[in-house]
C-alpha positions in Angstrom: 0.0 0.0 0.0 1.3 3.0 -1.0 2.8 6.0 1.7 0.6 8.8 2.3 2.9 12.1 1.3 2.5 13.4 5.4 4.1 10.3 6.6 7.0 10.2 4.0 7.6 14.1 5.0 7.6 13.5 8.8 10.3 10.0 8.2 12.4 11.7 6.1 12.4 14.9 9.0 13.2 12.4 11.3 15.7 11.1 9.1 17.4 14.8 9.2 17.3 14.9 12.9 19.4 11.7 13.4 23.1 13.1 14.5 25.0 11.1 12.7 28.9 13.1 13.9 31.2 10.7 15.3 31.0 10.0 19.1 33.9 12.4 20.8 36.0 11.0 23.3 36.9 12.8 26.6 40.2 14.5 26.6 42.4 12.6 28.5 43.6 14.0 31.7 47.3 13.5 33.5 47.7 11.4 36.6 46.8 12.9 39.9 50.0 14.4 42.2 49.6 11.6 44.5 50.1 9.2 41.7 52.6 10.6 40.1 55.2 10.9 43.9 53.9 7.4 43.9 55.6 6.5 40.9 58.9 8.1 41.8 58.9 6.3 45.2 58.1 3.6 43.3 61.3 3.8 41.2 63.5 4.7 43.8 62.3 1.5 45.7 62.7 -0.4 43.1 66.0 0.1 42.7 66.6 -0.4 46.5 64.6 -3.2 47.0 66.0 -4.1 43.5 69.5 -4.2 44.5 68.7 -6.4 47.8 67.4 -9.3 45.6 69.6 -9.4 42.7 72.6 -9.9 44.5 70.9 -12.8 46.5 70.1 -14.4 42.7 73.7 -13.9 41.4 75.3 -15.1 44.8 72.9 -17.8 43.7 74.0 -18.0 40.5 77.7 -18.1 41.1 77.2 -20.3 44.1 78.2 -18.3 46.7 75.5 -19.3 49.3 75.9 -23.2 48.4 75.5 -25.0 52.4 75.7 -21.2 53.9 75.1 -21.2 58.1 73.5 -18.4 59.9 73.0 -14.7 59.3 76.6 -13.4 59.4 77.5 -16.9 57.2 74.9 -15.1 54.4 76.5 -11.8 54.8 80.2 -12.5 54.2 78.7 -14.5 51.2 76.7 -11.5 49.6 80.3 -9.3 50.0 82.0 -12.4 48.7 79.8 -11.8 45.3 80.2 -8.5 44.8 84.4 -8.5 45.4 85.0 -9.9 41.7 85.7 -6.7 39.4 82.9 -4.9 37.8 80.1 -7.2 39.7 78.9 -4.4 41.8 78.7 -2.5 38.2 76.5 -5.4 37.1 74.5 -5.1 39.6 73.7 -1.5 39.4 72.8 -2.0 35.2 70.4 -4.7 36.4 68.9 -2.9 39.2 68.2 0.2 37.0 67.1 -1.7 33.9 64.5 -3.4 36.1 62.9 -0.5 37.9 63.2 1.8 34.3 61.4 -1.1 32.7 58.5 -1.8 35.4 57.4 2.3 35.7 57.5 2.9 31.7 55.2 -0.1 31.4 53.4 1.2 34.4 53.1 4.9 32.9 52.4 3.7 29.5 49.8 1.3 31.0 48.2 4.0 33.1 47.9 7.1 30.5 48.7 5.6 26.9 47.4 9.1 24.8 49.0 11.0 27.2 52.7 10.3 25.4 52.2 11.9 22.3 50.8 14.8 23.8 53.1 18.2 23.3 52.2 20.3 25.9 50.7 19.2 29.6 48.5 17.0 30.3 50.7 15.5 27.7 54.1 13.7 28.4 55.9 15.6 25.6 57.4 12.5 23.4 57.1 14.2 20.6 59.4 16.0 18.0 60.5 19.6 19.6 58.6 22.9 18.5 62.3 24.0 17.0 65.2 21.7 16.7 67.5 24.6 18.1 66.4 23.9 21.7 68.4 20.1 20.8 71.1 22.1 20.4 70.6 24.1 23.3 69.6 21.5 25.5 73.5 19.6 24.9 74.9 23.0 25.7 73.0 22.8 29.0 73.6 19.4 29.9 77.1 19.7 29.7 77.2 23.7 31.6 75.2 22.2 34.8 77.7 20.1 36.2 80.8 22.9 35.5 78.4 25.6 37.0 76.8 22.8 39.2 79.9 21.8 40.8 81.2 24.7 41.5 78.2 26.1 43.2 78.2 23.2 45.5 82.0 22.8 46.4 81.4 26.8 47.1 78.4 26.1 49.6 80.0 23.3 51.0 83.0 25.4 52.7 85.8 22.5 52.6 83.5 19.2 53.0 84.0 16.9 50.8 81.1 16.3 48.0 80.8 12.8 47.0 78.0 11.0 45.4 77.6 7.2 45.3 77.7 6.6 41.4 81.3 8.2 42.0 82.3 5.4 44.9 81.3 3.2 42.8 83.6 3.7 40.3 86.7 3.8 42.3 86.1 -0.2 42.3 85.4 -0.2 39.2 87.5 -1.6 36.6 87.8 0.9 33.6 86.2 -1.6 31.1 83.2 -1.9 33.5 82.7 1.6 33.6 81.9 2.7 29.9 78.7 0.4 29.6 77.9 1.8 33.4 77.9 5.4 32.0 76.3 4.7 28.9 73.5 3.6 31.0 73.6 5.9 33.6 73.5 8.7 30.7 70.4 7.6 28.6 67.8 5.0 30.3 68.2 7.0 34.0 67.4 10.2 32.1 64.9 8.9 30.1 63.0 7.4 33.0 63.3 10.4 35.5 62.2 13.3 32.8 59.1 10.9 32.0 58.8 10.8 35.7 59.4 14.8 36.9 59.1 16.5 33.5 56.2 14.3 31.9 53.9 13.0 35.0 54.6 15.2 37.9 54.9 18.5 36.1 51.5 18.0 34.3 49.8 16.5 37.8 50.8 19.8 39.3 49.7 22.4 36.5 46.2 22.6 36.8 46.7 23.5 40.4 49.8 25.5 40.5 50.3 27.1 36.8 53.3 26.3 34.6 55.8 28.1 37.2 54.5 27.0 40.2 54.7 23.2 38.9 58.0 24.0 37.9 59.6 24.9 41.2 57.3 22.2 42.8 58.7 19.5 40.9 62.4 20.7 41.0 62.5 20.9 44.7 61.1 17.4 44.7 63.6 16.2 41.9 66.5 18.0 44.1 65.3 15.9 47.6 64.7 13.0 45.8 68.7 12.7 44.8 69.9 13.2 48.2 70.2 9.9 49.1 72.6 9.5 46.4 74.1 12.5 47.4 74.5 10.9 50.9 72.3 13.6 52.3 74.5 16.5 51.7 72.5 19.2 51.6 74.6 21.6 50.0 74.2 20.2 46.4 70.4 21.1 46.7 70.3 24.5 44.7 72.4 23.2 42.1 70.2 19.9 41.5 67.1 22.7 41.7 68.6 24.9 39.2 69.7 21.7 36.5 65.8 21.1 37.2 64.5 24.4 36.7 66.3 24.6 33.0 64.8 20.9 32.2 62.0 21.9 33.1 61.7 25.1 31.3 63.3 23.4 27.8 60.5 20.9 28.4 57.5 23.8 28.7 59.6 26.3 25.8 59.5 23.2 23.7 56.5 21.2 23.4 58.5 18.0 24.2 60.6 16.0 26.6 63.5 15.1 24.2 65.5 18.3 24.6 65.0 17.5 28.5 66.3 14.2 28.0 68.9 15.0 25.6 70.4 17.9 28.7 70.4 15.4 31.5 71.6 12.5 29.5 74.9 15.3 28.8 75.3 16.4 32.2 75.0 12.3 33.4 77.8 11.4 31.0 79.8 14.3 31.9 79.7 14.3 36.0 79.9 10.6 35.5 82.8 10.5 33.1 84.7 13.2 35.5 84.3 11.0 38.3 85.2 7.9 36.8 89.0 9.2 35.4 89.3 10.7 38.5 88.8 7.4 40.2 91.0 6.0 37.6 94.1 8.3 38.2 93.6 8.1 41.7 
C-alpha cells in the first residue's frame, strides 16, 4: 500500500534529525600528584629493593651461598659476590634496567594518549617545536655540572662532596665503567624526565600554573637525589637549578626530548669526570 505524502515528509524529517557526527571521546587527563610521587617512590624503591634481591640471585647463580650457616655466614657471602671486578657495576645495570622497565610499562599502562601529547596534560614524546632547543639543551647538559659543581663545592665550605655513582667507580675496573655510564646517561634520564618532566609536572599544572609546577617539581627532583648525594645538603640549589632549566626546555618546547637530551649530557659528563678521576687516583 502505498505511503501517504505526510508520513513520507515526517520520516524523512526524522531522518534529518538523526546526529550522525562521530561520538567524541573525553580528553584525557594527566595522573593525579599523589600518583605521580607514587611513581617516583616507586622507582626509587625499586632500585633499592631491586638491589637487595639481585645480589641474592647472582650469589645464587655463582654459588656463593651453596650449604651457607647463619645470618653473618649469608652476609660474608653476599660481600663475597660483589668482590670480583665490575660485579657491583653489574648489579647496578640490572637494578636500573628493572625499575626503568617496570614504571615505563606502568606509565604507559596507566595514561597511553598522554605520550604523544606536546604540551601538559601531555608527556611531551614528541618532536620539539624547533630543533634549536636540541642544540641548546646539549649546551646545558654539559654547563650544569661545571656551574653545578662549582656552586656546591662553594656552599659546601671545605666538606667533601661525593656521590655514590662516584664510589662506585673507584672499584670499578675501567672496562666496566663505559657500559655503566652509557646507562647511567640515557635510560636513568629517560626514565626520570618521564617521571618529573612528563607525570609530575603536568599533575601539578592545573593547580599550581606552569611556574608553580616548575619549582614544585624541582625541589622534589633536588630531595629525591639526596640519598645518592648521601644527604649532603649543599648540592640542593644546584640539582634545583639543572631542574628548573629541564623543566623550562620541556615547557619552551612542546617535548621532553631536549630534556632528555640535557640530562643524558650532564650524566655522562659528571659521571665520566668521576670515573677518570677514580681511575688516576
Amino acid at each position: 500500500m502505498p505511503l501517504r505524502r505526510g508520513s513520507s515528509l515526517a520520516a524523512a524529517e526524522e531522518a534529518s534529525t538523526i546526529d550522525i557526527r562521530p561520538a567524541t571521546t573525553a580528553a584525557p587527563t594527566a595522573p593525579g600528584p599523589w600518583m605521580a610521587l607514587g611513581w617516583i617512590v616507586l622507582y626509587f624503591a625499586l632500585q633499592a629493593a631491586g638491589s637487595s634481591v639481585l645480589v641474592v640471585l647472582l650469589a645464587i647463580a655463582t654459588g656463593h651461598l651453596h650449604d651457607w650457616h647463619g645470618v653473618a655466614d649469608f652476609t660474608v657471602r653476599i660481600r663475597e659476590t660483589l668482590q670480583p671486578p665490575g660485579m657491583q657495576a653489574l648489579l647496578v645495570m640490572l637494578t636500573l634496567g628493572l625499575a626503568a622497565a617496570t614504571i615505563l610499562w606502568l606509565v604507559w599502562r596507566r595514561s597511553p594518549r598522554l605520550w604523544s601529547l606536546a604540551q601538559p596534560p601531555g608527556f611531551g614524546f614528541v618532536r620539539p617545536s624547533r630543533l634549536g632547543f636540541l642544540a641548546l639543551a646539549v649546551v646545558i647538559g654539559l654547563l650544569a655540572p661545571v656551574l653545578g659543581g662549582w656552586l656546591t663545592h662553594w656552599l659546601a665550605q671545605g666538606h667533601p662532596v661525593t656521590q655514590n655513582i662516584q664510589q662506585l667507580g673507584e672499584n670499578t675496573p675501567l672496562g666496566w665503567r663505559i657500559p655503566l655510564m652509557l646507562m647511567v646517561a640515557s635510560l636513568g634520564p629517560l626514565v626520570e624526565e618521564l617521571l618529573f618532566r612528563g607525570v609530575l609536572l603536568s599533575s601539578l599544572q592545573p593547580r599550581w600554573g606552569r611556574f608553580g609546577a616548575a619549582v614544585l617539581s624541582s625541589v622534589i627532583f633536588a630531595t629525591a637525589h639526596l640519598p645518592g648525594l648521601n644527604w649532603q645538603v649543599f648540592a640542593l640549589p644546584a640539582l634545583w637549578l639543572l631542574a628548573m632549566a629541564l623543566a623550562w626546555l620541556r615547557l619552551r618546547s612542546g617535548s621532553i626530548w631536549p630534556g632528555v637530551m640535557a640530562h643524558a649530557a650532564n650524566n655522562a659528563l659528571a659521571t665520566a669526570a668521576w670515573f677518570l678521576a677514580a681511575h688516576a687516583g
